[in-house]
C-alpha positions as CSV (number, residue, x, y, z in Angstrom):
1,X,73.7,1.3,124.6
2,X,76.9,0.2,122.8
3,X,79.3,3.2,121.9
4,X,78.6,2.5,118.4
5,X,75.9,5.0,116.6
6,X,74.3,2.7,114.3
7,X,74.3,-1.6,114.8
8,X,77.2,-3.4,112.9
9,X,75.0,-5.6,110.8
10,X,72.1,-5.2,108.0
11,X,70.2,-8.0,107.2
12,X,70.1,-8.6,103.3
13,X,66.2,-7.9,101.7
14,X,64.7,-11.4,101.1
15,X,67.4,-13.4,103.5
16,X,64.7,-14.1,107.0
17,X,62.1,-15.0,104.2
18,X,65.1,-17.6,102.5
19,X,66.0,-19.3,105.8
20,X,62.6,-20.0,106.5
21,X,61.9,-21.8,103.8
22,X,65.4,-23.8,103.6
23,X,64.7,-24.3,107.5
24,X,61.4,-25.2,106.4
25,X,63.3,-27.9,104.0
26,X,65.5,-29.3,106.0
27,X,62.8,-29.8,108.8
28,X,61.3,-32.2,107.0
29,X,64.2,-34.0,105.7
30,X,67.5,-33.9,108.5
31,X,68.0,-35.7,111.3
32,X,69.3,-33.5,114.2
33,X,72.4,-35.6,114.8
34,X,74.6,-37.6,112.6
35,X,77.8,-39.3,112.7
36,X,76.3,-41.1,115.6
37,X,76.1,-37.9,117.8
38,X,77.5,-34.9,116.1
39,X,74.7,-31.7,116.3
40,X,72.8,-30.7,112.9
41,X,73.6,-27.0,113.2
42,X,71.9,-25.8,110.2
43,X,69.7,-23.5,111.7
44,X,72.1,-21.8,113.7
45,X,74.2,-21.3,110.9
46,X,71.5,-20.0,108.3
47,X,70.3,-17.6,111.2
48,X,74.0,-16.5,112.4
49,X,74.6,-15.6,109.0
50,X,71.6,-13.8,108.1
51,X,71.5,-11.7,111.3
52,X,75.7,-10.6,110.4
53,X,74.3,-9.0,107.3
54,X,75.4,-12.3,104.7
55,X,73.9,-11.8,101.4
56,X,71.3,-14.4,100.0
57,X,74.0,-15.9,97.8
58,X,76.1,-16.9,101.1
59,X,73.1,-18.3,102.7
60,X,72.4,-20.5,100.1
61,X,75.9,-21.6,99.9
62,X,75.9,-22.0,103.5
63,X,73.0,-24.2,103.1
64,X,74.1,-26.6,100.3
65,X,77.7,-26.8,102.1
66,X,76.2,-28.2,105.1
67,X,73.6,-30.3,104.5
68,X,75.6,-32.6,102.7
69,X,77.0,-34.2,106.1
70,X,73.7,-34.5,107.1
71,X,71.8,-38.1,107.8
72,X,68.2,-38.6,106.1
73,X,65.2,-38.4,109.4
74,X,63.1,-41.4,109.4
75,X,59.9,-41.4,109.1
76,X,58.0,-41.6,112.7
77,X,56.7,-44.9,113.5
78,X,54.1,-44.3,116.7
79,X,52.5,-41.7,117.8
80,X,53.5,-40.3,121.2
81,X,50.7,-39.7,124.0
82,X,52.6,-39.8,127.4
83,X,55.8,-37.8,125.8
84,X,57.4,-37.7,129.4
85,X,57.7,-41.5,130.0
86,X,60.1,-41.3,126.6
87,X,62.3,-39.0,127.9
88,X,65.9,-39.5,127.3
89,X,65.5,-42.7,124.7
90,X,67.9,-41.5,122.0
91,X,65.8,-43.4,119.2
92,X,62.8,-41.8,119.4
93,X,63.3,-38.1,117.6
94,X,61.0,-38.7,115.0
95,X,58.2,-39.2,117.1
96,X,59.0,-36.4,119.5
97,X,59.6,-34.2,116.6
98,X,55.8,-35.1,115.3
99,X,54.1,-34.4,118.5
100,X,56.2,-31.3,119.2
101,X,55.6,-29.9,115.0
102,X,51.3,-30.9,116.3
103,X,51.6,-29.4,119.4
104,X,52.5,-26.1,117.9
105,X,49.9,-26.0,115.1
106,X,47.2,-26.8,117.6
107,X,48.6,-24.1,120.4
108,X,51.1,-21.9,118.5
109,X,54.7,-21.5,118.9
110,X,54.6,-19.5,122.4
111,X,52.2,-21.4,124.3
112,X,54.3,-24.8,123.3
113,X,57.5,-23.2,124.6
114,X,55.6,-22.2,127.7
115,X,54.4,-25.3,128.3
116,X,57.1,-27.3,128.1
117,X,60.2,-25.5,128.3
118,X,60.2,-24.9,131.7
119,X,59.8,-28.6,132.0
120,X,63.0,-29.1,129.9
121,X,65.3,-26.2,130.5
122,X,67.3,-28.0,132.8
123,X,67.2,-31.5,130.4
124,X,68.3,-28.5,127.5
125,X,71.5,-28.7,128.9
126,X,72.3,-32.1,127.6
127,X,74.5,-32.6,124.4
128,X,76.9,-29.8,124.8
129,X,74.3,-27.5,125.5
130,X,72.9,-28.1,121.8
131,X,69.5,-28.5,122.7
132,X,69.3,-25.0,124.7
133,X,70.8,-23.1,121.7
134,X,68.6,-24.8,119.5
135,X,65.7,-23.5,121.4
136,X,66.7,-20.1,121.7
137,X,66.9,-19.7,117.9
138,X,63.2,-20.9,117.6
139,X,62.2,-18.3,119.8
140,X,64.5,-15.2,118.6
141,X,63.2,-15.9,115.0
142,X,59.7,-17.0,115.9
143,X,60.3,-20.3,114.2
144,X,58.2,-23.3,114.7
145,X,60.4,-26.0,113.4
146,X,63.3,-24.9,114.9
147,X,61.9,-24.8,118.3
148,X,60.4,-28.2,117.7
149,X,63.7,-29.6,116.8
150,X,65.2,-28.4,120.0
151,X,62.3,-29.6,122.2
152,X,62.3,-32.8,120.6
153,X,66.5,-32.8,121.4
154,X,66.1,-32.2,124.8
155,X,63.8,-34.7,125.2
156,X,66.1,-37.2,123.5
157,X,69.2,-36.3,124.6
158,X,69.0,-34.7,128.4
159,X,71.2,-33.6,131.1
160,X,69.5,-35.8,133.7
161,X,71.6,-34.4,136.4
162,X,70.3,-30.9,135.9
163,X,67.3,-31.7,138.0
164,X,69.7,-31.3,141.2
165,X,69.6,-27.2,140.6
166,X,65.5,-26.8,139.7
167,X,63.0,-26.1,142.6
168,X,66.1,-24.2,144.7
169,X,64.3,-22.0,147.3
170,X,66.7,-19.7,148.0
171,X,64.6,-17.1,149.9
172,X,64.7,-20.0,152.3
173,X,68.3,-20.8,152.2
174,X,70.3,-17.5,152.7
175,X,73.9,-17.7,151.5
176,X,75.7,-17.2,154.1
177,X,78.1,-14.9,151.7
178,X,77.0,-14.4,148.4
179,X,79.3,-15.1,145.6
180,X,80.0,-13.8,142.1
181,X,80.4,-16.2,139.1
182,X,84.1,-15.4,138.8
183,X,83.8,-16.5,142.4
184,X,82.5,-19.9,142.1
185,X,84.9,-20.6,138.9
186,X,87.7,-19.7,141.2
187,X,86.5,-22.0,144.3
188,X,85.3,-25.0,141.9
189,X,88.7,-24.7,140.4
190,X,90.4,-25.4,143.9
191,X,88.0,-28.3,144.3
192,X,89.0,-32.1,145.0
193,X,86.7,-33.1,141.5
194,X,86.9,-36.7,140.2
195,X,89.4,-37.0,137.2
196,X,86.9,-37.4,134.1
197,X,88.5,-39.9,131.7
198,X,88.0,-40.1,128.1
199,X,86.7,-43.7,129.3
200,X,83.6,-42.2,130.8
201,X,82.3,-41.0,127.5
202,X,82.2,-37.4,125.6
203,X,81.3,-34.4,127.3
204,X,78.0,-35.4,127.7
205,X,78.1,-38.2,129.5
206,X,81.3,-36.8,131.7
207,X,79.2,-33.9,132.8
208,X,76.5,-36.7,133.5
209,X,79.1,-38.8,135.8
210,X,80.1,-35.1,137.1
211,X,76.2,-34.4,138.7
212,X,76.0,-37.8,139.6
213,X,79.3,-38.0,141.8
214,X,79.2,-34.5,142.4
215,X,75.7,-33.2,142.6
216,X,75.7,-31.7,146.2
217,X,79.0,-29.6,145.7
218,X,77.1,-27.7,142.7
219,X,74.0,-27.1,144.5
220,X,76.0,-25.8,147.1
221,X,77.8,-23.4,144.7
222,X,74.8,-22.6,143.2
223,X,73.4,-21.8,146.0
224,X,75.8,-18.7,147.0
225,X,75.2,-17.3,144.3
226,X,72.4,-15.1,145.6
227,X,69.6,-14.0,143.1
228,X,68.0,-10.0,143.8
229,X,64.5,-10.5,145.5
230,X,63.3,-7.9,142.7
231,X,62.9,-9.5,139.4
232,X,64.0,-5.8,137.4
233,X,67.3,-6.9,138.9
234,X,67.4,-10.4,137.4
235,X,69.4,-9.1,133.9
236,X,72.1,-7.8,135.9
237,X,73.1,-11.1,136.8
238,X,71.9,-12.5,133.1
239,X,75.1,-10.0,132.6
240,X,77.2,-11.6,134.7
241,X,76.8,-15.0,133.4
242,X,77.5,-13.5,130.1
243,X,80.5,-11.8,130.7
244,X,81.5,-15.0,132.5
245,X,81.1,-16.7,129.3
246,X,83.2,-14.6,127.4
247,X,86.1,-14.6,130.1
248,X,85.8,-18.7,129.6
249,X,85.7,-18.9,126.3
250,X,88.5,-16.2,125.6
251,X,90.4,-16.1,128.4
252,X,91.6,-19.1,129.5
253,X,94.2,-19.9,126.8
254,X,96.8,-17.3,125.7
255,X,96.6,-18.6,121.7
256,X,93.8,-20.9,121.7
257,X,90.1,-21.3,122.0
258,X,88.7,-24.0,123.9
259,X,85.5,-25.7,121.8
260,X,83.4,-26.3,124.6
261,X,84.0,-23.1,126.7
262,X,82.9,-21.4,123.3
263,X,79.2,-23.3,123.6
264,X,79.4,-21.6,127.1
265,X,79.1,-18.1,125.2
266,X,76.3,-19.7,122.5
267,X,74.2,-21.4,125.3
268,X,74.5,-18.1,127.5
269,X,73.0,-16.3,124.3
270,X,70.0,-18.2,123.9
271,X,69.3,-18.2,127.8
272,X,69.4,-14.2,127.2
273,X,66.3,-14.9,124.5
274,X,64.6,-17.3,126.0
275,X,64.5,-15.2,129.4
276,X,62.0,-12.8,128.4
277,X,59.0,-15.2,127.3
278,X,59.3,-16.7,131.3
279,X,58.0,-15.5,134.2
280,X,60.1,-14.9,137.3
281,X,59.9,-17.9,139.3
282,X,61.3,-19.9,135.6
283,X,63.9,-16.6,135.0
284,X,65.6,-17.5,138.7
285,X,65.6,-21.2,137.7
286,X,66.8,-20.3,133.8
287,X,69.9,-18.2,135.4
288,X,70.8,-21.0,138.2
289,X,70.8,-23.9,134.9
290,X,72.5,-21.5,133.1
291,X,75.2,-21.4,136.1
292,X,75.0,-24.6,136.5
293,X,75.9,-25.5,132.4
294,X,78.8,-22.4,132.9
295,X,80.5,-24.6,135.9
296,X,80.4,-28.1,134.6
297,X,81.4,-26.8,131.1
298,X,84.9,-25.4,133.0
299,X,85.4,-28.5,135.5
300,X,85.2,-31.0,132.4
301,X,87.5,-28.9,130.1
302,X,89.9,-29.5,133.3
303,X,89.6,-25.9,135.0
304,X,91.5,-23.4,133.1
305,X,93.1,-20.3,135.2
306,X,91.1,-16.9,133.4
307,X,93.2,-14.2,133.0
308,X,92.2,-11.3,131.0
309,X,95.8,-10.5,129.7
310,X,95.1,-13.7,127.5
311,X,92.8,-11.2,125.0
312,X,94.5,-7.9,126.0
313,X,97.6,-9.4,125.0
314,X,97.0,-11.2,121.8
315,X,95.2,-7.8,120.3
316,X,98.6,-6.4,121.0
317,X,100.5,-8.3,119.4
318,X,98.5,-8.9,116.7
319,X,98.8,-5.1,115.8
320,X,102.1,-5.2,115.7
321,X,102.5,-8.2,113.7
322,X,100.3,-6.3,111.5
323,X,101.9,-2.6,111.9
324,X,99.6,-1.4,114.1
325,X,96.5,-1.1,111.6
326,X,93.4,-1.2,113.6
327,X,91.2,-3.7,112.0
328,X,87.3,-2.9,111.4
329,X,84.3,-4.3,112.1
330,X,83.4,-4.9,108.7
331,X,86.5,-6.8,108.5
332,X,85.6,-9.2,111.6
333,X,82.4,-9.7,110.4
334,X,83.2,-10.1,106.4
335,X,85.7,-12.9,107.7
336,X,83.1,-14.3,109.8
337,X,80.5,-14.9,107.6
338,X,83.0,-16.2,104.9
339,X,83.9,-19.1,107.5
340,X,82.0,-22.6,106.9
341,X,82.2,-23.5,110.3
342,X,79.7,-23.6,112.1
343,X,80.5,-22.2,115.2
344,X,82.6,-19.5,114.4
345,X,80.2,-16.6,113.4
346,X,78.2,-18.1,115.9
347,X,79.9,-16.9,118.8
348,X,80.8,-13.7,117.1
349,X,77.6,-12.8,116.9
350,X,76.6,-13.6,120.6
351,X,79.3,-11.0,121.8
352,X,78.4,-8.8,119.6
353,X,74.7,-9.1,120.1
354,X,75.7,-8.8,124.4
355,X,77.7,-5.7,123.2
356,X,75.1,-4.1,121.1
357,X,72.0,-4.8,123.5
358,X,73.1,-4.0,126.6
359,X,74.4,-0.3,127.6
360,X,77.8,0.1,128.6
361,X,76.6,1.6,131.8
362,X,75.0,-1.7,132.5
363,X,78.4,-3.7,131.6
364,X,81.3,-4.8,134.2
365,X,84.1,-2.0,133.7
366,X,86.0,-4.5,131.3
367,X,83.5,-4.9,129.2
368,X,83.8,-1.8,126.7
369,X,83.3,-2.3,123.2
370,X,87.0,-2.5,122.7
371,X,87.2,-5.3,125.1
372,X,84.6,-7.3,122.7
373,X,85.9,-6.2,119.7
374,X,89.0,-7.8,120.9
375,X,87.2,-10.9,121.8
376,X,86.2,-11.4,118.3
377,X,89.4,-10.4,116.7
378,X,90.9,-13.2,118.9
379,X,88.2,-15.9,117.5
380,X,88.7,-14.8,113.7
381,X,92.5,-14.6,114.2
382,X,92.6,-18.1,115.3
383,X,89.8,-19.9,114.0
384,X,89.4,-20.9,110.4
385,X,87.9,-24.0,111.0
386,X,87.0,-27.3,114.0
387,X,90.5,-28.8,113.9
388,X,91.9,-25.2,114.9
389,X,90.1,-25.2,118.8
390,X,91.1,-27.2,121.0
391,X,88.9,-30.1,122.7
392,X,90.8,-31.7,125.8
């Protein structure tokens, strides 16, 4: 695996048991947007935190920090029977988020997310890819109301123009040559792309005008990007879409991080746990969505160039601004959990979970430890809290 001999984190005595029940809590009572359509990331959050080894006081503290932006849930006021025909009307959470919470006490948490996730994985991608991460927290931590929250978010708030990428059969379309990922953000940077004006909406709705105006080019992409007819060989391009990621998120900007590119990391890491509760035919579709999320998330944040020096060469200059003192782990991570923002530890914890899970043998060249640890020095060096990315 990682270089490491023993993982980076321990998770404090009592803390899954605490964020169940505050998760639990806030279920009941939360909305999962406010300030008209800002994402309730409580449960990332209390889970980030918990799995980077914060004590029960910190998730606590997390917890009463955050909630207070929070909007009160209204009560449901029907009860939904053809849940399809309410797809993608914004005012109906409550009522999806009662049929999802009965559909998992009458089936269980894992046949609910088989059911209907492979309905919804492409629809996930909708809301800056909140939906999708939301999902994949309910599944790593086996949590009902989590993965009800993010079913019930897809619903209400999906990427209609995913559906150009599901149902590819590309044993029957051959690329002519296949492509990498670093490939197709190269070509799709070269593109002749509408310019997407702040007038069209927020990222949403401009990767929305993007798939309308635009669908056929991404298939096509998509398309050369040829999947292994084994399925054992389907995490090696999981891999790739992850490293991808973390190019696009670090990469792209010598002394800043780009917001959205960082949801391109977060979204990649809850592909990586969903992937293993699907069967192949919904793993090939899962990895094509998650390309397709990856390439619309660059073209609307107005194609950066990646260049790799962009992390090598911070981390060097950092040391010598601080006199060439390596700093730790335990440092990174201490400074990361201390941070209120939401999406800060977040995306710490996604490299370091890529790092930590998957051998270096197994990894692009680039990708040693150091590489990541530099990754995440970058993010805590820069990052103290929202106003410090930058949003285009």
């Amino acid at each position: 695996m990682s270089c490491l001999t023993q993982p980076l984190c321990k998770v404090s005595i009592g803390g899954l048991e605490l964020v169940k029940d505050l998760i639990k809590k806030a279920h009941h009572e939360f909305d999962i947007v406010y300030d008209v359509y800002l994402a309730n990331h409580l449960p990332h959050g209390l889970y980030t935190i918990l799995s980077l080894g914060g004590s029960l006081e910190r998730i606590q503290e997390y917890y009463d920090h955050y909630v207070k932006r929070l909007e009160p849930l209204r009560p449901a006021k029907f009860q939904i029977t053809n849940w399809e025909s309410h797809i993608g009307d914004k005012t109906v959470y409550p009522e999806f988020l009662q049929f999802f919470d009965q559909e998992i006490k009458e089936n269980g948490l894992e046949a609910t997310f088989s059911q209907y996730f492979p309905k919804l994985m492409g629809f996930s991608l909708g809301a800056a890819l909140h939906p999708l991460i939301h999902i994949g927290y309910g599944m790593e931590y086996t949590d009902p109301w989590v993965l009800a929250e993010g079913l019930s978010y897809a619903c209400t708030y999906p990427l209609q123009g995913s559906s150009i990428i599901l149902g590819i059969d590309q044993e029957t379309q051959k690329p002519i040559k296949s492509a990498t990922v670093l490939d197709l953000i190269n070509q799709v940077g070269e593109l002749d792309l509408p310019v997407l004006t702040d007038e069209i909406g927020n990222f949403h709705y401009k990767t929305e005008y993007l798939l309308k105006n635009c669908g056929e080019t991404f298939r096509n992409l998509i398309l050369s990007w040829e999947l292994p007819l084994s399925n054992e060989s389907l995490e090696i391009k999981l891999n790739e879409l992850t490293e991808a990621s973390i190019l696009g998120a670090f990469a792209t900007h010598p002394d800043k991080i780009d917001f959205f590119l960082v949801h391109g990391v977060t979204g990649n890491h809850a592909i990586r746990t969903v992937f293993r509760h699907l069967d192949e035919k919904h793993q090939r579709n899962l990895l094509r969505i998650n390309l397709l999320g990856l390439l619309t998330d660059y073209v609307v944040q107005k194609r950066p160039q990646i260049d790799i020096d962009y992390v090598r060469k911070y981390h060097q200059k950092a040391k010598v601004e601080k006199e060439n003192q390596e700093i730790s782990w335990n440092n990174l991570i201490t400074k990361a959990v201390e941070r209120d923002e939401e999406h800060i530890a977040k995306v710490v914890r996604s490299v370091i979970f890529y790092m930590e899970n998957v051998p270096v043998s197994e990894r692009s060249r680039l990708f040693t430890d150091d590489f990541c640890k530099w990754c995440v020095f970058k993010a805590i060096d820069i990052l103290k809290d929202t106003n410090d990315f930058i949003f285009h």
